[in-house]
C-alpha positions as CSV (number, residue, x, y, z in Angstrom):
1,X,3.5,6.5,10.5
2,X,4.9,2.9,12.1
3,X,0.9,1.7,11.4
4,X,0.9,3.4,8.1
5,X,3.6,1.3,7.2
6,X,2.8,-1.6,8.2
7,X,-0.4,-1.6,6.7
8,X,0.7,-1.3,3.5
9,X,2.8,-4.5,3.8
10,X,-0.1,-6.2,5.3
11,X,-2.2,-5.1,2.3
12,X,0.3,-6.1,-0.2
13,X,0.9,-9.2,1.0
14,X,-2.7,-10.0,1.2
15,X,-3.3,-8.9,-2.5
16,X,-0.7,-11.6,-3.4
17,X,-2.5,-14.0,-1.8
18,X,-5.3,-13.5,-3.2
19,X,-3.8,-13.4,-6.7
20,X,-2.2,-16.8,-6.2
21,X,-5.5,-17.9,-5.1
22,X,-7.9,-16.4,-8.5
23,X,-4.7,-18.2,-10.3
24,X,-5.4,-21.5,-8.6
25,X,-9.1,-21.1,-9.5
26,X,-8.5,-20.6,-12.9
27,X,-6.0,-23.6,-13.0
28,X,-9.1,-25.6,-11.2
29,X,-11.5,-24.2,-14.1
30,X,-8.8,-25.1,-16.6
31,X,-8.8,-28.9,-15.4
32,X,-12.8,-29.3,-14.7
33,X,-13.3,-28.0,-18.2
34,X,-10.8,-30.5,-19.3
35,X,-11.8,-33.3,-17.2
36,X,-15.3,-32.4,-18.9
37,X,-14.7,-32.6,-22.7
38,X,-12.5,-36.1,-21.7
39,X,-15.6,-37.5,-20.5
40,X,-14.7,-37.8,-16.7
41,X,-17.2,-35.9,-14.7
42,X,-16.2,-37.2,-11.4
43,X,-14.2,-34.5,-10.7
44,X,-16.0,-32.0,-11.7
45,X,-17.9,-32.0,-8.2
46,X,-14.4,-32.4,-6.0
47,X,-13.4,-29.2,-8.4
48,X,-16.3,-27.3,-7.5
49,X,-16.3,-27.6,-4.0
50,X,-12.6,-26.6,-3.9
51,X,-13.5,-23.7,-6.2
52,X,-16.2,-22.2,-3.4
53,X,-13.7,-23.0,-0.7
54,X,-11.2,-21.0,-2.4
55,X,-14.0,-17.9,-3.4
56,X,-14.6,-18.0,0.6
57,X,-11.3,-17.7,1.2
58,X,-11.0,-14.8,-1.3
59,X,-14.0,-13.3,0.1
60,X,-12.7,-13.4,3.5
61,X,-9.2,-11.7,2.3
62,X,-11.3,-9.1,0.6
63,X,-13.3,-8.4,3.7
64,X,-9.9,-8.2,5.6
65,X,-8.0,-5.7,2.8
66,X,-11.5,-3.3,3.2
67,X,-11.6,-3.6,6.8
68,X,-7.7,-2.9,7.1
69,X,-7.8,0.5,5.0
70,X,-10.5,1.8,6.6
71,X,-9.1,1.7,9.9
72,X,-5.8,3.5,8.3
73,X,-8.1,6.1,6.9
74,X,-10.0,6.7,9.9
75,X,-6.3,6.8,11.7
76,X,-4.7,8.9,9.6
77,X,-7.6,11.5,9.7
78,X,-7.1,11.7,13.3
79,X,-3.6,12.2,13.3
80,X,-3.7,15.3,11.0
């Protein structure tokens, strides 16, 4: 049950991070698009590559959260 429980703050915290991390995408989308209609493309390719870095990051977080309740599945069913 200690695993059980600990999982699920593991997974919550997780799923805030990635939140905060889709909400920093959006803000770079926000400013790229902006940077865009202002006529400054230079930082439209630094706001890019920090975009991908941050969808890796996600990815990797995802992969993590799946990995995580899949274990506590497989757990649990051996405990009952």
């Amino acid at each position: 049950m200690e695993t059980r429980r600990q999982a699920v703050t593991l997974f919550t915290s997780v799923s805030l991070l990635i939140g905060i991390i889709v909400i920093i995408q959006l803000w770079l989308v926000a400013a790229a698009l902006d940077a865009l209609l202002g006529g400054q493309t230079a930082v439209l390719v630094p706001a890019a590559i920090a975009s991908a870095v941050l969808l890796v990051i996600n990815a990797g977080l995802l992969r993590l959260i799946v990995r995580l309740d899949s274990r506590v599945r497989r757990r649990t069913e051996n405990d009952e």
